[in-house]
MMTF fields as JSON, N, C-alpha, C and O atoms, coordinates in Angstrom:
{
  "mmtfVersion": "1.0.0",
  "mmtfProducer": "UNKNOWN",
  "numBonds": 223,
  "numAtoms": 224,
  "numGroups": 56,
  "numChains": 1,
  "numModels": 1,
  "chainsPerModel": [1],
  "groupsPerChain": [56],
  "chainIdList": ["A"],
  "bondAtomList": [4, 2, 8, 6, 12, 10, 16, 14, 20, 18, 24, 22, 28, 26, 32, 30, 36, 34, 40, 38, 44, 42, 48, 46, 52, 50, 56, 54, 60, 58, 64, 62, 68, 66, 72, 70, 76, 74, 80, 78, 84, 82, 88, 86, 92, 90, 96, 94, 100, 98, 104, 102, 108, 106, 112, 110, 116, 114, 120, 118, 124, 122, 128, 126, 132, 130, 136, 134, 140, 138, 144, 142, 148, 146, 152, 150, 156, 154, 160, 158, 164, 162, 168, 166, 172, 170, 176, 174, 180, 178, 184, 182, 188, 186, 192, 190, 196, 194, 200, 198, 204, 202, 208, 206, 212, 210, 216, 214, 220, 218],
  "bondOrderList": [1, 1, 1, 1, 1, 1, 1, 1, 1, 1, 1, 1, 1, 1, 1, 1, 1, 1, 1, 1, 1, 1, 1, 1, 1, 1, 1, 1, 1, 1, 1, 1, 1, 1, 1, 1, 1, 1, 1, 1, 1, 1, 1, 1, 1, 1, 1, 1, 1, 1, 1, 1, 1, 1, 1],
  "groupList": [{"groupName": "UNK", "atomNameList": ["N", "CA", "C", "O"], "elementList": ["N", "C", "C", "O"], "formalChargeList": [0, 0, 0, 0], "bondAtomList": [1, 0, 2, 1, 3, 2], "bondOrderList": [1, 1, 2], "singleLetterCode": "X", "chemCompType": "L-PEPTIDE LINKING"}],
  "groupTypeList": [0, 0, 0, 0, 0, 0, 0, 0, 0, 0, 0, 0, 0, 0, 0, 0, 0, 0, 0, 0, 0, 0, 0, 0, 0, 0, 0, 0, 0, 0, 0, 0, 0, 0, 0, 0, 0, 0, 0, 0, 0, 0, 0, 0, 0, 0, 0, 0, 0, 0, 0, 0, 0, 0, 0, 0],
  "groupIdList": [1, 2, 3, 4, 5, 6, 7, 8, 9, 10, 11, 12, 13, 14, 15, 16, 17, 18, 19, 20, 21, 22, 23, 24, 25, 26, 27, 28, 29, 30, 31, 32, 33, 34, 35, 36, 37, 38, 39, 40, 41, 42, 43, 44, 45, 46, 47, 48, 49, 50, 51, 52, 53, 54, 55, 56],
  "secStructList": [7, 7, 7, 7, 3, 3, 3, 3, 3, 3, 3, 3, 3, 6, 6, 7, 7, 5, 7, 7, 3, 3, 3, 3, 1, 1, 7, 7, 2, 2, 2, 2, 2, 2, 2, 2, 2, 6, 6, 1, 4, 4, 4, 4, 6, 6, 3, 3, 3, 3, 3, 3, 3, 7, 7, 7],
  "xCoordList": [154.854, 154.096, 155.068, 155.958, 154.775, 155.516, 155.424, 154.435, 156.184, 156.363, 155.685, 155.679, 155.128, 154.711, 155.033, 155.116, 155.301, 155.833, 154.649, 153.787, 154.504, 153.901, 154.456, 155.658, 153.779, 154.425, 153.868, 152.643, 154.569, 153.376, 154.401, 155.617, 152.877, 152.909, 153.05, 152.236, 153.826, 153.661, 153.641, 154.222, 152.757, 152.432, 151.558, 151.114, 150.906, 150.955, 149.643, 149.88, 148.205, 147.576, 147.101, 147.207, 146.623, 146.226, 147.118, 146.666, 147.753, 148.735, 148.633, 149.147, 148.013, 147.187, 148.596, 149.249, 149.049, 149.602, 149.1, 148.607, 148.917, 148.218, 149.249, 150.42, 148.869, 148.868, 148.459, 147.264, 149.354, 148.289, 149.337, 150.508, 148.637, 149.28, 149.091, 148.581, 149.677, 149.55, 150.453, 151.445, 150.031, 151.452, 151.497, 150.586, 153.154, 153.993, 155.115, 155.86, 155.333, 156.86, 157.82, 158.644, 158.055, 159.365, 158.773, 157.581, 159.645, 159.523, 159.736, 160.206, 159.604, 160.037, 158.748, 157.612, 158.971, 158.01, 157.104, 155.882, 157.733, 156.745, 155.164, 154.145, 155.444, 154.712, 153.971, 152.772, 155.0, 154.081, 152.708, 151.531, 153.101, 152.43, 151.207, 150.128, 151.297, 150.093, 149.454, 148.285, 149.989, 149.122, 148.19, 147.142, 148.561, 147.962, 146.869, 145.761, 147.196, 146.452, 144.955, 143.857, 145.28, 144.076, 143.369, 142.172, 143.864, 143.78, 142.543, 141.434, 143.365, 142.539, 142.04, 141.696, 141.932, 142.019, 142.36, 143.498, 141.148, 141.82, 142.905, 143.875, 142.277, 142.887, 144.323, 144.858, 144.77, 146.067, 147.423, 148.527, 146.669, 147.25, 147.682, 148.582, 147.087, 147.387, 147.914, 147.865, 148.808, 150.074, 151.153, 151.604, 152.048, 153.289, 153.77, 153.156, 155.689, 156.051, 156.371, 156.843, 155.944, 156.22, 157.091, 158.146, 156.794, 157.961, 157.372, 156.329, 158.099, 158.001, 158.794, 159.871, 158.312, 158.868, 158.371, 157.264, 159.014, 158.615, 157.866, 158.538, 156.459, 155.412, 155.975, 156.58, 155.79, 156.293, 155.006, 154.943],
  "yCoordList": [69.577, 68.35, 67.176, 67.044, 66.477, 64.57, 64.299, 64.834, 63.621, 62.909, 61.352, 60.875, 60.627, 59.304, 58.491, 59.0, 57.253, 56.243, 54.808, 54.869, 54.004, 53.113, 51.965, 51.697, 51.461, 50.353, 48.992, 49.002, 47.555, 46.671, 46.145, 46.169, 45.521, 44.899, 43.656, 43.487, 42.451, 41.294, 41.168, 42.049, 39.689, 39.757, 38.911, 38.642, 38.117, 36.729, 37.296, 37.693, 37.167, 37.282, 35.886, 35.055, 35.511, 34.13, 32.965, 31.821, 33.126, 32.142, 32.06, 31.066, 33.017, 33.173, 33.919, 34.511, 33.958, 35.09, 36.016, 35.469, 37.119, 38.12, 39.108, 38.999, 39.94, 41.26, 42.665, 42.884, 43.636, 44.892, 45.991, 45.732, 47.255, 48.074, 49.332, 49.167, 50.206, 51.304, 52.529, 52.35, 53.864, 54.778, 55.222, 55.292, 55.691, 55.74, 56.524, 56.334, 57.501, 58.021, 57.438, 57.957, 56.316, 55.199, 53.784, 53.482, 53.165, 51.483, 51.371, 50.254, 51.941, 51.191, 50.506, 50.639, 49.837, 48.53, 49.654, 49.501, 50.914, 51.548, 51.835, 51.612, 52.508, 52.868, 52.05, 52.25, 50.292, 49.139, 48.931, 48.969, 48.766, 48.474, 49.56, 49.128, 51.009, 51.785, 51.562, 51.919, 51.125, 51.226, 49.987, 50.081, 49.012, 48.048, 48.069, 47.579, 48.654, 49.11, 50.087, 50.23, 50.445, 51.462, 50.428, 50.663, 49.165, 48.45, 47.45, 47.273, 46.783, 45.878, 45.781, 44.729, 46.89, 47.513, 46.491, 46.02, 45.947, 45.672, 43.943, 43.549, 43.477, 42.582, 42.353, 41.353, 43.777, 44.646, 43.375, 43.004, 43.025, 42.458, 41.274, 40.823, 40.664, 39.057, 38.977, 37.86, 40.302, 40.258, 39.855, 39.816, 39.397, 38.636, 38.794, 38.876, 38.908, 38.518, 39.74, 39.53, 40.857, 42.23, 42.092, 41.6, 42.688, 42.691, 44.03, 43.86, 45.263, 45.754, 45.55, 44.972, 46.049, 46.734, 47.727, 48.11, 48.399, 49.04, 48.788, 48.533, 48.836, 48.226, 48.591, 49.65, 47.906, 47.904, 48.932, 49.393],
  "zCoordList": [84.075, 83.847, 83.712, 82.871, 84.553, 84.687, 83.165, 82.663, 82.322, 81.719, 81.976, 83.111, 80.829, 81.355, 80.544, 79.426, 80.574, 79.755, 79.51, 80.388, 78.879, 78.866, 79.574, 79.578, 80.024, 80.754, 81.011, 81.133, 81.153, 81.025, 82.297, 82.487, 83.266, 84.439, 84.862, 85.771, 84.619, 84.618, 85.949, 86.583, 86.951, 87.897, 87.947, 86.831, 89.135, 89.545, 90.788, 91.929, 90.094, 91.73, 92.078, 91.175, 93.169, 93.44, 92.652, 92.598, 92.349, 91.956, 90.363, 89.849, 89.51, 88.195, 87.556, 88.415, 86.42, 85.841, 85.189, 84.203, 85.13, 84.542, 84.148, 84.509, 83.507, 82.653, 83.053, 83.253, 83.186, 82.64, 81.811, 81.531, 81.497, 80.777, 82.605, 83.713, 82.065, 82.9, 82.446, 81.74, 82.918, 82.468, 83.649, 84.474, 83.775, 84.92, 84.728, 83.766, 85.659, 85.506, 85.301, 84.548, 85.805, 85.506, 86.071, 86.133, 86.381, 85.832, 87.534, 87.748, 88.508, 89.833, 90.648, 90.192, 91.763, 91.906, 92.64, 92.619, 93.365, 93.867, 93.57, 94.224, 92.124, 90.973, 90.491, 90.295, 90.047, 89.911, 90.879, 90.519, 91.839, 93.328, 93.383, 93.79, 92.983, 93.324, 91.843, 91.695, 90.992, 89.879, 89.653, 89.013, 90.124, 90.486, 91.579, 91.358, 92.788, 93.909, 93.24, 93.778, 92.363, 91.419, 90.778, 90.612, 90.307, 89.232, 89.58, 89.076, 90.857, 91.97, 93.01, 93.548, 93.44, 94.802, 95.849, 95.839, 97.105, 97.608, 97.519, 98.167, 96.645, 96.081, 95.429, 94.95, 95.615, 95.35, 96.318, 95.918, 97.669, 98.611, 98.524, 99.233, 97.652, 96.956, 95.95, 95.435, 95.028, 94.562, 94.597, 95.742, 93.55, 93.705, 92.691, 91.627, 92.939, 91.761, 90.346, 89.228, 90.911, 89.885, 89.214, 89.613, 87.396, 87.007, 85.956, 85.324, 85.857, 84.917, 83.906, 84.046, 82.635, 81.404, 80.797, 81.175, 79.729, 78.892, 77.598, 76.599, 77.506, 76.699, 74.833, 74.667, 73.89, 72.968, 72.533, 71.393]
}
C-alpha cells in the first residue's frame, strides 16, 4: 500500500487564485495536475501556475 501525504494545491483557474487540499504520493506537478483533473474536470484545462506544498 502507497503511502499518502497531505498536500495543498495553490493554483490560478481563469485568472482567479484558488486553493485545494488533496492526498498524494509526493508533491510532483504530475500528481498536482491529475488531482485537480478529478477536482475540475474538464475545466482542469484552464489551469495555471501550480504550486505544491505540504499542508500543515
Amino acid at each position: 500500500m502507497t503511502q499518502t501525504i497531505k498536500y495543498v494545491i495553490k493554483y490560478k483557474l481563469d485568472g482567479a487564485r484558488r486553493w485545494d487540499f488533496a492526498q498524494m504520493p509526493d508533491a510532483s506537478l504530475e500528481q498536482a495536475k491529475e488531482a485537480l483533473r478529478k477536482i475540475h474536470g474538464d475545466d482542469a484545462e484552464k489551469i495555471s501556475d501550480i504550486q505544491v506544498s505540504k499542508a500543515l
